[in-house]
C-alpha positions in Angstrom: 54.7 3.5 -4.7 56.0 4.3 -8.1 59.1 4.7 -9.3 61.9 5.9 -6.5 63.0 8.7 -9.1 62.8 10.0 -12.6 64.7 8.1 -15.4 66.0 9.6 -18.3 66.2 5.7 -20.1 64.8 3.2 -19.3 68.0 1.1 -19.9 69.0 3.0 -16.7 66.9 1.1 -14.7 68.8 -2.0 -12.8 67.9 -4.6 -10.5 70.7 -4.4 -7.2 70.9 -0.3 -6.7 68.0 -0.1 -4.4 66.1 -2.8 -2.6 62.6 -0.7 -3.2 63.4 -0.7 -6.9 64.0 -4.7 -7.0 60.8 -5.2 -4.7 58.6 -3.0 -7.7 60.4 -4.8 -10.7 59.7 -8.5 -9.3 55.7 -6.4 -9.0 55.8 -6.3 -12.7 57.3 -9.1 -13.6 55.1 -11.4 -11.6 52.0 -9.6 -12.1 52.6 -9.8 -16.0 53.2 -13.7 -15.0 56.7 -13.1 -17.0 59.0 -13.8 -13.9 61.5 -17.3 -15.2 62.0 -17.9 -10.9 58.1 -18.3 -10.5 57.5 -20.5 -13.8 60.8 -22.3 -15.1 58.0 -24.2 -18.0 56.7 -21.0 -19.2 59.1 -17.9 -18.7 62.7 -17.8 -20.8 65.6 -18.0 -18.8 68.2 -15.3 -18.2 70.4 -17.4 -20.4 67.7 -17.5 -23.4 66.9 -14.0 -23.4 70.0 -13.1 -24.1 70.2 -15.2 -27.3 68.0 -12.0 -28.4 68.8 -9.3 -26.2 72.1 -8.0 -25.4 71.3 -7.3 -21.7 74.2 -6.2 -19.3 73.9 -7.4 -15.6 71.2 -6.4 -13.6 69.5 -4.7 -16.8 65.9 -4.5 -16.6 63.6 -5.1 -19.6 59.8 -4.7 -20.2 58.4 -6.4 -23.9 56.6 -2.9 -24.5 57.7 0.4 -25.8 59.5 2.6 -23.3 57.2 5.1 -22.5 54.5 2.2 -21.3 57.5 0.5 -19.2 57.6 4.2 -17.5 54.1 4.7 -17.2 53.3 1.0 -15.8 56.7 1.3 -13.2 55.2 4.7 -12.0 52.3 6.1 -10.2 48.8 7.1 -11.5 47.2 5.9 -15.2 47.7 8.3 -17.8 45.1 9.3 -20.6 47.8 7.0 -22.6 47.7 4.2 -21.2 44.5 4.3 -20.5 43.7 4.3 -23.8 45.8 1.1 -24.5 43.8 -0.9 -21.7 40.8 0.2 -23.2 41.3 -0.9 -26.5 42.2 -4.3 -25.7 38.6 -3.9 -23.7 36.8 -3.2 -26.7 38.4 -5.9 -28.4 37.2 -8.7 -26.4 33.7 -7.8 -26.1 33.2 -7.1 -29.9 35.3 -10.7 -30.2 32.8 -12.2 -27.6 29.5 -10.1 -29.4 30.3 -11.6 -32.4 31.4 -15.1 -31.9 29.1 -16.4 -28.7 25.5 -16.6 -29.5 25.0 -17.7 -26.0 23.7 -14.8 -24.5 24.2 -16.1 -20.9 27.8 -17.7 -21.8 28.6 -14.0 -23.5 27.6 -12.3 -20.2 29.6 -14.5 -17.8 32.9 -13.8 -20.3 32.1 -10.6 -20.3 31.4 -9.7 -16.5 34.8 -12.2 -16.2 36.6 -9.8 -18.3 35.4 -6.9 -16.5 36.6 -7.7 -13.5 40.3 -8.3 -14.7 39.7 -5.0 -16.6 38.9 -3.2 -13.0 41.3 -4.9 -11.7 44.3 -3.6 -13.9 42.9 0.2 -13.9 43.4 0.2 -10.3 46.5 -0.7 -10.1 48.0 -0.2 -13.6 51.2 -2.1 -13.6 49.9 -5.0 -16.1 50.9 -4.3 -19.8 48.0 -4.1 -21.9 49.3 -7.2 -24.5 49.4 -9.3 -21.7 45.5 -8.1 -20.1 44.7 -8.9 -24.0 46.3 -12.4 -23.4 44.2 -13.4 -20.5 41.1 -11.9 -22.1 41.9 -14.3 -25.0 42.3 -17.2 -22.4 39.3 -16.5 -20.8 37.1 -16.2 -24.0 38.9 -19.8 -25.3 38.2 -21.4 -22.2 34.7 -20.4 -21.2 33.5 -20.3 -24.6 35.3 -23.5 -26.0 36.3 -21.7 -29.1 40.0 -22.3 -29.6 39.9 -20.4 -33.0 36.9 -17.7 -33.6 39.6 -16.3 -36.6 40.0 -19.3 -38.7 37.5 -18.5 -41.1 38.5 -14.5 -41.2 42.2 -15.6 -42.1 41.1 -18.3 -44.7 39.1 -15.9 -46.2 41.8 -12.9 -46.3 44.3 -15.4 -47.8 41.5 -16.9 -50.7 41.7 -13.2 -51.8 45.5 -12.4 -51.6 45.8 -15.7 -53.4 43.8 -14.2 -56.3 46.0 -11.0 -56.3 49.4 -13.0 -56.1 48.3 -15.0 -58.6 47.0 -12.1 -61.1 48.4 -10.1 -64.3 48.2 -6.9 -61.9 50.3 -8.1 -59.4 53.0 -9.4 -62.1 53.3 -5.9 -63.7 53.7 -4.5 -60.4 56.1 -6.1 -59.4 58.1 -7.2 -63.0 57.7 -4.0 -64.9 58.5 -0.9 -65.9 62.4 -1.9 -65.3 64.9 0.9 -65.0 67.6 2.0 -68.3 70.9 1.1 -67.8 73.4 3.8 -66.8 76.5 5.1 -69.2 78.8 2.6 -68.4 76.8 0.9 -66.2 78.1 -3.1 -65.8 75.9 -6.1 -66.1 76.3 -7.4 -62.5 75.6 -3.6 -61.1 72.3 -3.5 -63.1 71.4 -7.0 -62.1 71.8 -5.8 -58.4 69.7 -2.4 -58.8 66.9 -5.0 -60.5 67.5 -7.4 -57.5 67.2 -4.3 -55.3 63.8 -2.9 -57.2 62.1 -6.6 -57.1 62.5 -6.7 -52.8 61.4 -3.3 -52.4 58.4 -3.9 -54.8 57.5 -7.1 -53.0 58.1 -5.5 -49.4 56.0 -2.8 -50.1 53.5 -4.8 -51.7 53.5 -6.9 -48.6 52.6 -3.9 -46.2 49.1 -3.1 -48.2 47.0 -5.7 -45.6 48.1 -3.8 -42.8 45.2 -2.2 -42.4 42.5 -3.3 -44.7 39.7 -5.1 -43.0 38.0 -8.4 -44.5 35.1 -6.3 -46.0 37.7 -4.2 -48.3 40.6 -6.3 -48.7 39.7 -6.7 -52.5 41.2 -7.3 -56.1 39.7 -4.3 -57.3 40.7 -2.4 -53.9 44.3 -3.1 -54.8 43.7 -1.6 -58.2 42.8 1.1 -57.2 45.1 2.0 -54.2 48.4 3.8 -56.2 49.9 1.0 -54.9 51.3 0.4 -59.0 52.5 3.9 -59.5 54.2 3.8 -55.8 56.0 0.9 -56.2 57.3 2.0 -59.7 60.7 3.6 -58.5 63.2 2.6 -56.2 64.1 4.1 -53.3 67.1 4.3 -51.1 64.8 3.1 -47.8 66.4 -0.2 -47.7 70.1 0.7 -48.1 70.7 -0.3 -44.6 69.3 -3.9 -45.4 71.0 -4.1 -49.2 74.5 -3.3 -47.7 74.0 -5.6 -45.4 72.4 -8.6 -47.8 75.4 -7.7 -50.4 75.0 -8.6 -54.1 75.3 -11.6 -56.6 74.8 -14.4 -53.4 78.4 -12.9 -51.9 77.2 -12.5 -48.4 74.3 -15.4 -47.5 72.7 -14.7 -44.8 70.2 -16.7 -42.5 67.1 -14.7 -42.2 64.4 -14.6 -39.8 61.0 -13.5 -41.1 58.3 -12.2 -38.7 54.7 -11.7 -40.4 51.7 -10.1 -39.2 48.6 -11.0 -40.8 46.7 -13.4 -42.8 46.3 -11.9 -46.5 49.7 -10.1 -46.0 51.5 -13.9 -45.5 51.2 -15.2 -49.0 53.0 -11.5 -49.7 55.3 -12.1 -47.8 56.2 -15.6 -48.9 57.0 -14.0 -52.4 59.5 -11.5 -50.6 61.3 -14.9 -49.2 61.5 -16.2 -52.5 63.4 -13.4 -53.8 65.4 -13.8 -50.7 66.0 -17.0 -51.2 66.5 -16.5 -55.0 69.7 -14.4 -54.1 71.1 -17.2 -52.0 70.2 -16.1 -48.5 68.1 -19.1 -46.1 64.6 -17.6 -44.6 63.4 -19.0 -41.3 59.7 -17.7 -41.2 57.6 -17.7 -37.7 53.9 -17.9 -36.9 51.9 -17.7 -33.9 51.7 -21.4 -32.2 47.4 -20.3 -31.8 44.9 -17.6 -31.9 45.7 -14.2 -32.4 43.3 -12.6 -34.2 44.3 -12.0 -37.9 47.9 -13.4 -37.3 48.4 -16.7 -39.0 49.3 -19.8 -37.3 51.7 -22.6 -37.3 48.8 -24.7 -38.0 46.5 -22.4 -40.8 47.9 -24.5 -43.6 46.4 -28.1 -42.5 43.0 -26.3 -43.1 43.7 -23.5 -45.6 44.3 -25.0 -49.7 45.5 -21.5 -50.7 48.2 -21.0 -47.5 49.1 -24.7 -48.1 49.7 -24.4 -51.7 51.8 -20.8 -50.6 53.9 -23.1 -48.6 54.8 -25.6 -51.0 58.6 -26.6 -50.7 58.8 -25.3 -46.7 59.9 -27.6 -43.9 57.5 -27.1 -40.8 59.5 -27.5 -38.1 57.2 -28.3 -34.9 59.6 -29.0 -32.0 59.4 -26.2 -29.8 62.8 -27.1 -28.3 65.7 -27.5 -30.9 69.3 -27.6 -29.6 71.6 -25.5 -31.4 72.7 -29.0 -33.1 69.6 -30.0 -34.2 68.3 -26.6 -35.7 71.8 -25.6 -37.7 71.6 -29.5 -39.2 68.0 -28.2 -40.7 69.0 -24.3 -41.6 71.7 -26.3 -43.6 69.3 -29.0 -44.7 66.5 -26.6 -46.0 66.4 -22.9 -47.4 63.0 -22.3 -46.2 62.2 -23.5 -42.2 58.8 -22.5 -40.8 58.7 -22.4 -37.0 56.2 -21.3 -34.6 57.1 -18.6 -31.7 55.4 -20.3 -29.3 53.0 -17.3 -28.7 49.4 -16.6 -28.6 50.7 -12.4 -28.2 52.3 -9.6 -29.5 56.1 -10.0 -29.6 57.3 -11.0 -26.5 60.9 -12.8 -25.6 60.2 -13.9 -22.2 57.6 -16.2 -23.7 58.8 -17.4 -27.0 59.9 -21.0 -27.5 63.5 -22.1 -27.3 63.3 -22.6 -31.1 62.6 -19.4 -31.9 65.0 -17.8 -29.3 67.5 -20.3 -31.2 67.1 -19.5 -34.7 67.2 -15.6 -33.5 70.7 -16.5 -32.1 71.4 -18.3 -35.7 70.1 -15.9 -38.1 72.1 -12.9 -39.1 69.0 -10.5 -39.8 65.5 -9.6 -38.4 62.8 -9.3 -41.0 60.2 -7.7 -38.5 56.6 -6.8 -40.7 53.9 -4.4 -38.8 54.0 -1.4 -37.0 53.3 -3.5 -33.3 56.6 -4.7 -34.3 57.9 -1.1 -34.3 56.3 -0.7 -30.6 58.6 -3.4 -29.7 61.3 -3.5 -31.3 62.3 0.0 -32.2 60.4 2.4 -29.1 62.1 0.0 -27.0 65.5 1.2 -25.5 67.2 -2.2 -24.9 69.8 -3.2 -27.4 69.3 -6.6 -29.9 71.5 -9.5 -30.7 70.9 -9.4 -34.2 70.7 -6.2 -36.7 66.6 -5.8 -37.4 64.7 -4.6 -40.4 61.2 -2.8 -39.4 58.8 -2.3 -42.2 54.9 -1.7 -42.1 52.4 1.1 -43.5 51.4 4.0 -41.1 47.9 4.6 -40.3 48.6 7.3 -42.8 48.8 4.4 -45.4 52.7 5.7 -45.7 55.1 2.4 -46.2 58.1 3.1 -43.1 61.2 0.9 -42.8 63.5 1.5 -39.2 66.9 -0.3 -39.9 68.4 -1.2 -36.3 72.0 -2.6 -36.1 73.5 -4.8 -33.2 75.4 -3.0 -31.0 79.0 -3.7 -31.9 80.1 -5.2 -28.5 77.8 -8.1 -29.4 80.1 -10.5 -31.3 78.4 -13.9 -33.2 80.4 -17.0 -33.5 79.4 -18.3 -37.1 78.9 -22.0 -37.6 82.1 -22.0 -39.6 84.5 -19.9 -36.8 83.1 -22.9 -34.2 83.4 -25.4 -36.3 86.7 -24.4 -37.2 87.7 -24.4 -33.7 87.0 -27.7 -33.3 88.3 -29.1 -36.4 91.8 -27.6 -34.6 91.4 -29.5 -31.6 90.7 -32.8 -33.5 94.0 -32.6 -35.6 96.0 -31.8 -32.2 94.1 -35.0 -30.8 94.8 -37.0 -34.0 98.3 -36.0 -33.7 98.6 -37.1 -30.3 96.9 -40.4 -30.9 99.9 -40.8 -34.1 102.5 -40.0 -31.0 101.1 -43.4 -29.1 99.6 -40.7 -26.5 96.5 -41.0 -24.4 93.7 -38.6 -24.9 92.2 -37.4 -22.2 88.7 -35.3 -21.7 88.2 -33.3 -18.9 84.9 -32.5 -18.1 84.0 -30.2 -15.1 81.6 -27.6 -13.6 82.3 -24.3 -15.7 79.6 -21.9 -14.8 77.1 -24.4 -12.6 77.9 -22.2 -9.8 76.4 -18.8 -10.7 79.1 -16.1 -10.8 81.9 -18.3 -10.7 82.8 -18.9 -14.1 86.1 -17.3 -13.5 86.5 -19.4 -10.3 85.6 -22.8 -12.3 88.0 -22.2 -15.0 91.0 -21.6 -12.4 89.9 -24.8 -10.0 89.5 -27.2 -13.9 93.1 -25.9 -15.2 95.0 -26.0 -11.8 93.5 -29.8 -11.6 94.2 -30.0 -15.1 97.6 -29.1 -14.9 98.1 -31.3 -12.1 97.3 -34.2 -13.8 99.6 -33.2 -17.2 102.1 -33.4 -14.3 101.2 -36.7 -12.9 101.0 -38.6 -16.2 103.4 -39.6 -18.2 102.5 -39.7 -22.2 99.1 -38.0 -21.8 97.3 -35.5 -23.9 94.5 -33.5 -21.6 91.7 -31.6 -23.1 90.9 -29.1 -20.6 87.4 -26.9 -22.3 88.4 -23.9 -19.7 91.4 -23.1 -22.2 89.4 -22.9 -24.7 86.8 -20.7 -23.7 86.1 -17.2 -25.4 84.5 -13.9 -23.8 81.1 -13.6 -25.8 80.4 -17.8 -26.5 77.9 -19.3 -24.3 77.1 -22.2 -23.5 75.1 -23.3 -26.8 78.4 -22.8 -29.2 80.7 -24.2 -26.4 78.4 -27.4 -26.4 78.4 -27.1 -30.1 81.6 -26.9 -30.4 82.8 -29.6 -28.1 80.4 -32.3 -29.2 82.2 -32.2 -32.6 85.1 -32.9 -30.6 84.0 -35.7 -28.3 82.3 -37.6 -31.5 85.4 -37.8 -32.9 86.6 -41.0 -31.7 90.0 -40.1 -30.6 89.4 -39.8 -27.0 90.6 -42.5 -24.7 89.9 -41.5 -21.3 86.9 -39.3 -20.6 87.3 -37.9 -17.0 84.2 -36.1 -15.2 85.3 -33.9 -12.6 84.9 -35.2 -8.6 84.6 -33.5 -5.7 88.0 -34.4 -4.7 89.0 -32.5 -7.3 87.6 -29.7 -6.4 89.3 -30.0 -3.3 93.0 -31.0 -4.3 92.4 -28.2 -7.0 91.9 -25.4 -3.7 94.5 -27.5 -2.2 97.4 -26.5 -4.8 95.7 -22.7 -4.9 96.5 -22.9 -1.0 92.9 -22.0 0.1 90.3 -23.7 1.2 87.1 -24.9 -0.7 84.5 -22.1 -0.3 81.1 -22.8 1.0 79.7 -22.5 -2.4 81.8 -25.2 -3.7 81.1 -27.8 -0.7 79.4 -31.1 -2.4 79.8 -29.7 -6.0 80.8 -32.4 -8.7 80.4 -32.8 -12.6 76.6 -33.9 -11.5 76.0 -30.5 -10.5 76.2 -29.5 -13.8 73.9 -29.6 -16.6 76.3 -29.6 -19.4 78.6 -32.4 -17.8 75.2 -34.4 -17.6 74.4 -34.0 -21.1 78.4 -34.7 -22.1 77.8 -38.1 -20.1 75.0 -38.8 -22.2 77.3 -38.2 -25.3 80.4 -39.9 -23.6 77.4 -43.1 -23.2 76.8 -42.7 -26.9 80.4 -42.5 -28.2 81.0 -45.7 -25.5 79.3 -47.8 -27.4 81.3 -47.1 -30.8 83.9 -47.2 -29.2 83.8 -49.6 -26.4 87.4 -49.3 -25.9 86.8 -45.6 -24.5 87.0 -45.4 -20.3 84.7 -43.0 -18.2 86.3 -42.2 -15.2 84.2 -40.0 -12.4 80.7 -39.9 -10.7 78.5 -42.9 -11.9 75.8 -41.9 -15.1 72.9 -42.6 -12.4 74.0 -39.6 -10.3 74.2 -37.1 -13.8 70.7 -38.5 -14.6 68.6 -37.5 -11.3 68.5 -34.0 -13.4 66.5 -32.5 -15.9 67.3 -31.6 -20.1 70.5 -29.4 -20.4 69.6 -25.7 -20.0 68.9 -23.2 -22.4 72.2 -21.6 -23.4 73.1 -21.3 -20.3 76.3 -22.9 -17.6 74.0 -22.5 -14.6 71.9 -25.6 -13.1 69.1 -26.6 -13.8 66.9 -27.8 -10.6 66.3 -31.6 -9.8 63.3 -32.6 -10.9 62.0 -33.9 -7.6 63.7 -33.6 -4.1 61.4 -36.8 -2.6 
């Protein structure tokens, strides 16, 4: 059974209003393998997805357009989608045709293939990037080629080197500079040549789009109209100049998202002028093969990419904290991250890095008109404002300017920051008056939907205790906590505070707190709050790890509560988010 009725949106389809709806959304998301409950290593968490969607609760979302998430949710397969299965058919047996010479080896991938192909026709409900995924799987792994591309991109970037580096491509982009205006000033003409230069280059950058290795040429270029095109500005890219500003008065943190090989040493001219202006560029690849897509690792065998690169920081953890990836954005102009992909776009598999500098960047810098499938055709509303640009099929250059929605508020480095800086001085202050500082750590949302319930049991215990001692400054996080930070700034936020070295007593949260603190509410502890403590929760086990560090600076500093050993039974601290994460192992 399809769909239990017809949807105008597809934003308007929820988990919780009707149990046959849940039962056929869990279909998809476990037959696309994209389900976080059924793969914790591979699948983003709620809490992750949300550093790049801005889902409400129970909100649905599909990584395709939304007319595929209507046609895969619903009876029957459509001439359309159809058509998108069988392309990514074609694709893999021209990719095995060429690249196996093992007839028998082709045949097996092939009939393999086949079968999963079959398989997806009959009951359409797989998307057709993620068929194309596991036809690229099984071509790697029965063939043993991890790469079949390599030599396709090295070649399209040999000859976009030749046209970056050429007298063409410098009059394109440098000449043929517009008159001032009567009265014009020297800073507005200097922004209206800014302006012309990043249009030239962005436009420049969409001409691989869809020029195969055969014609991607010097002499191709030449001949294109791409010169006269580019000559005149255009106001296309308002959206994206008011939002960049002039003269380096707004800087921004930029994410970059290429397409293909050629087109990448393109676009590594538009982040100069990016960076030219002031803004920081973090640029992502693909972490393997995706066809003509370059990789996170292209430059340790292509000269040409690796000269392009020259003065980028690779970055190859593929699981920064929020700590550790603003200390590089502010380290380096220029970061180059993978996305932890071998696909089209697609959040629920991306790497915590990438969701991360999402979250941290300001702007979107989407390239290619796959992009477009995903990022503007699809009805769910984005964390961060996003720049589309790519040439039709048409050859016409497009750009789709996307803006947050403006419920979605982003707490700068600077605001957090800030925020703690305010609770140091009031610590410092205290420490001046011969007070004790005290840190309470406890279970703030560990216990999913309770945040509001954890916040009330921490500051009645909290305030308990500012009765009980005498000359004793408490810290007490659930005071502090804003509607729209999650978990990453609040950690942020309050590791600045705890490094400070003006905390005395650091107190983790007991159960028999818990229970005095439902004591003074006059109600008993719930069953959901039986057995809970500050081990429960992932963020109090990664403070203890901090409160260990500080320890030993500071040797003086006490840590009252449940022993480390008990913290440590559980895995990393989640992904942005309050809730648990499970014990590793229960025996």
């Amino acid at each position: 059974m399809g769909l239990p009725k017809k949807y105008d949106s597809v934003q308007d389809i929820r988990y919780g209003e009707d149990g046959g709806l849940d039962a056929l959304l869990l279909h998809f998301m476990t037959e696309n393998n994209l389900e976080y409950a059924m793969d914790p290593l591979k699948n983003a968490s709620g809490e992750q997805m949300r550093f790049m969607l801005a889902l409400e609760d129970g909100e649905f979302y599909a990584p395709c357009s939304d007319w595929m998430t209507l046609m895969l949710l619903d009876d029957g397969l459509p001439e359309r989608l159809f058509e998108k299965y069988l392309e990514q058919w074609k694709r893999l047996f021209h990719l095995t045709r060429d690249f196996c010479s093992d007839r028998q080896l082709a045949r097996r991938i092939i009939r393999l293939a086949k079968y999963k192909f079959r398989m997806s026709l009959a009951s359409p409900i797989v998307m057709p990037s993620r068929l194309m995924k596991r036809f690229i799987t099984i071509f790697m792994t029965q063939s043993g080629i991890d790469d079949p591309y390599l030599h396709i991109r090295r070649g399209l970037n040999r000859r976009a080197a030749e046209m970056v580096d050429s007298d063409f491509f410098d009059e394109m982009v440098h000449a043929g500079q517009p008159q001032p205006l009567p009265g014009e000033r020297t800073d507005e003409l200097r922004f209206r040549l800014d302006r012309l230069e990043i249009e030239r280059l962005m436009r420049i950058a969409t001409y691989s789009d869809h020029w195969n290795p055969e014609t991607f040429s010097m002499d191709a270029m030449m001949s294109s109209g791409l010169a006269e095109e580019v000559r005149e500005g255009t106001d296309m890219l308002d959206p994206m100049f008011d939002r960049l500003g002039r003269d380096g008065e707004t800087r921004l943190r930029i994410l970059y998202l290429p397409n293909r090989a050629g087109g990448i040493l393109f676009d590594l001219k538009v982040v100069k002028a990016l960076r030219r202006l002031g803004h920081r560029v973090v640029l992502a690849l693909k972490e393997g093969f995706f066809f003509e897509h370059p990789t996170f690792w292209d430059r340790d065998t292509d000269i040409e990419l690796a000269r392009a690169f020259n003065g980028a920081h690779f970055v190859s953890e593929d699981k920064l904290s929020k700590n550790q990836l603003l200390a590089l954005m502010n380290q380096h102009p220029f970061l180059v991250i993978s996305d932890g992909t071998r696909e089209k776009f697609n959040p629920y598999r991306c790497s915590v890095t990438f969701a991360r500098a999402w979250k941290e960047c300001d702007m979107i810098l989407a390239k290619g008109e796959e992009m477009h499938d995903r990022l503007i055709e699809n009805g769910h509303e984005f964390t961060r404002d996003i720049v589309n640009f790519f040439r039709d099929r048409e050859g016409r250059f497009q750009v789709h300017f996307r803006a947050k929605p403006d419920r979605i508020r982003s707490f700068s480095e600077q605001y957090i920051t800030s925020k703690a800086e305010e609770i140091i001085r009031e610590m410092r202050v205290a420490r001046a008056q011969g007070r004790t500082v005290m840190f309470y750590s406890g279970i703030i949302g560990s216990v999913p939907g309770q945040t509001k319930a954890a916040i009330e049991v921490i500051t009645t215990y909290v305030t308990h205790l500012r009765n009980q001692l005498d000359e004793a400054y408490i810290i007490n996080p659930g005071e502090h906590f804003e509607e729209g930070m999650d978990a990453d700034d609040l950690m942020f936020m309050w590791e600045k505070v705890q490094r400070s070295g003006y905390i005395n007593v650091w107190r983790f949260q007991t159960y028999f707190d818990i229970e005095k603190s439902f004591e003074l509410m006059g109600r008993k502890v719930p069953p959901v709050w039986t057995g809970k403590d500050a081990t429960y929760s992932t963020g109090c086990t990664k403070e203890m790890h901090i409160a260990l560090d500080v320890q030993k600076a500071h040797p003086e500093l006490q840590i009252i509560g449940p022993s480390p050993e008990k913290f440590f039974r559980r895995r990393e601290y989640g992904v942005g988010k309050f809730c648990d994460v499970a014990i590793d192992s229960c025996g």
